[in-house]
N, C-alpha and C positions, 0 to 999 in steps of 0.2 A: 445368362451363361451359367452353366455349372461348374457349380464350389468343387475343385480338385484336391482340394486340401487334402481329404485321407483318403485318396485317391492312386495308388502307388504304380510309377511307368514299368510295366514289364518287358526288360530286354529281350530280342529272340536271338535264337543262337544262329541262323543261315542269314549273313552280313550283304547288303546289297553286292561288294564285289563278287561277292562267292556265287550271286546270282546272275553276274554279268559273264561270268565265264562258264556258267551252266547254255547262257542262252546266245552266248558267242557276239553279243552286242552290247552297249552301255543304255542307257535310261535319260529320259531327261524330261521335262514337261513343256509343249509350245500351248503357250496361249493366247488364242485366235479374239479377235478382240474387234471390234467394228456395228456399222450400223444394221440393222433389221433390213435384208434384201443386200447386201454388200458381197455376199459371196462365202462367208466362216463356215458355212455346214459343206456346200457343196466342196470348196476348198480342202476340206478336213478328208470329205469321205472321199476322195482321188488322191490324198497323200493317204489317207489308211490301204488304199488300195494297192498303190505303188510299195511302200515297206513289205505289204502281204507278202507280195511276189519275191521281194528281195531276203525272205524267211527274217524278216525283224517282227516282233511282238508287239504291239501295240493296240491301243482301244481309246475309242474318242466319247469325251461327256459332251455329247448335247445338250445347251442350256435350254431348249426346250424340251426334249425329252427328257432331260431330269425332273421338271416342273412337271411330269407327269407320272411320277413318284417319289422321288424322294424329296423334293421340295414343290410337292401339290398344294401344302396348306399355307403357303408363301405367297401374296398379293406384290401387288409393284408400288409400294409405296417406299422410299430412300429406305427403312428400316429393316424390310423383308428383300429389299435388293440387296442388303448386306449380308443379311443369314444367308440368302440363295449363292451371293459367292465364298461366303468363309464357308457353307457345306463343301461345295464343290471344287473349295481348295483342300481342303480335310481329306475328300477323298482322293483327288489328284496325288495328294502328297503320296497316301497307303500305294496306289496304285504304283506309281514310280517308284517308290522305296521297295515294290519286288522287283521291281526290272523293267517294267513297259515303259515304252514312249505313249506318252499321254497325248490326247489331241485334244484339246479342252476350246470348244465356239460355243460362246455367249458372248451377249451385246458386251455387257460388262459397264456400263456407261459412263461410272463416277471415278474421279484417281483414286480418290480415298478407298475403291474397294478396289480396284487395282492393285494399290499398294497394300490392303490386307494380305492379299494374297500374293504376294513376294513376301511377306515376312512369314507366311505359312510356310511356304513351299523352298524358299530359298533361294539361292544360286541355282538350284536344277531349272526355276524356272524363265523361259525366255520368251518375251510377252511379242505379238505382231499382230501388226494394226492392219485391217485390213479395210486400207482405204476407196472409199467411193463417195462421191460425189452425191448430195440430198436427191437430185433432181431422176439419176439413173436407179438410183434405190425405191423412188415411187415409180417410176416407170419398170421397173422388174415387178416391184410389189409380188413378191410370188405364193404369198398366206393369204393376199388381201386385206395386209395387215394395216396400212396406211390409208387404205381407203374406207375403213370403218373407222380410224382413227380422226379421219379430218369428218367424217358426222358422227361424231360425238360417242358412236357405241362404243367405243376403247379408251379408258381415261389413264392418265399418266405413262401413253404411247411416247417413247423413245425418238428424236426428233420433233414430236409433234407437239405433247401435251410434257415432256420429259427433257431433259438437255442430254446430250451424249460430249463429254470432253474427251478430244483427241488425246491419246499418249504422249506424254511430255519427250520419253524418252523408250521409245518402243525398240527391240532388239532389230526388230525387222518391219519396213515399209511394204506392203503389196498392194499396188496399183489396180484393185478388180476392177475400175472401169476405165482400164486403157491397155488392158493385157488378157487373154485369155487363160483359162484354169489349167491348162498342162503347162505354161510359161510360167507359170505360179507356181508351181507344184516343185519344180525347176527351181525356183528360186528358193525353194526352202531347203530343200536337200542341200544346194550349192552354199546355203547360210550353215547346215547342218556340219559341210566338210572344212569350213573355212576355220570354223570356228571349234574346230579338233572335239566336239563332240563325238563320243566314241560309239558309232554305227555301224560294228566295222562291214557290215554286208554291205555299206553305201561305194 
């Protein structure tokens, strides 16, 4: 980690409010959270789609296409799982501190980096578990990621060679394998309204 010691924080002068009422919406971070084949990416990019339309601003981190830049030189070992999510909360945070709603899906597997990133990020962030079942997750398999995983070519696979701990206390439960992705989608906005998060185009 780098020594911040004479490192000094520059305030900027345009205040996220100032940013919320430029963009006629509030800000906040969900973090998509579940197993490999569960549903997080597809989920994210049919709620990135839905705000499109309703003129809210937002932009989603895919934890693996971040792994194909900015955390490339990051392996899956507990040590590099943790750099890969305090980056990806680092950025999350900059991103919402202008004003987007963050879509942030990665497996995310451990609490302890779960809960790095709530102390990253804050109260903006609202974490949901996007549960499915082992058995429906190899049977999607949709990278072919678990079936190279049970011979051997993928080591410290998530489920397999890896543990994944469910959320203790996740903001939001979605049921991917017992509801389809527009009832999902549905359920998060409806989490979005309930919970006076300010979207006001929702």
């Amino acid at each position: 980690m780098l020594n911040t010691q004479n490192v000094v924080w520059h305030d900027m002068k345009i205040k996220k409010e100032e940013r919320k009422n430029l963009n006629g919406h509030g800000s906040c971070i969900l973090w998509f959270t579940g197993l490999s084949g569960s549903g997080k990416s597809t989920i994210t990019n049919y709620l990135e789609e839905h705000l499109f339309s309703l003129g809210v601003h937002s932009v989603i981190l895919d934890g693996d296409n971040l792994r194909h830049g900015l955390n490339c030189d990051l392996g899956f070992s507990e040590e590099d799982r943790y750099e890969n999510i305090r980056r990806i909360s680092e950025v999350a945070k900059i991103l919402n501190e202008i004003g987007l709603v963050v879509l942030v899906a990665t497996i995310s597997p451990l609490q302890r980096d779960r809960e790095l990133s709530r102390s990253i990020c804050g109260h903006d962030l609202y974490e949901i578990y996007v549960s499915c079942n082992m058995e429906e997750c190899v049977k999607r398999d949709p990278k072919g990621l678990y079936r190279k995983a049970k011979k051997g070519e993928i080591t410290n696979f998530t489920g397999i060679g890896s543990p994944y701990e469910p959320p203790l206390n996740p903001h939001l439960v979605l049921e991917s394998d017992k509801k389809n992705v527009k009832d999902l989608v549905r359920e998060v906005i409806s989490f979005l309204n309930q919970n006076n998060i300010e979207l006001e185009h929702l």
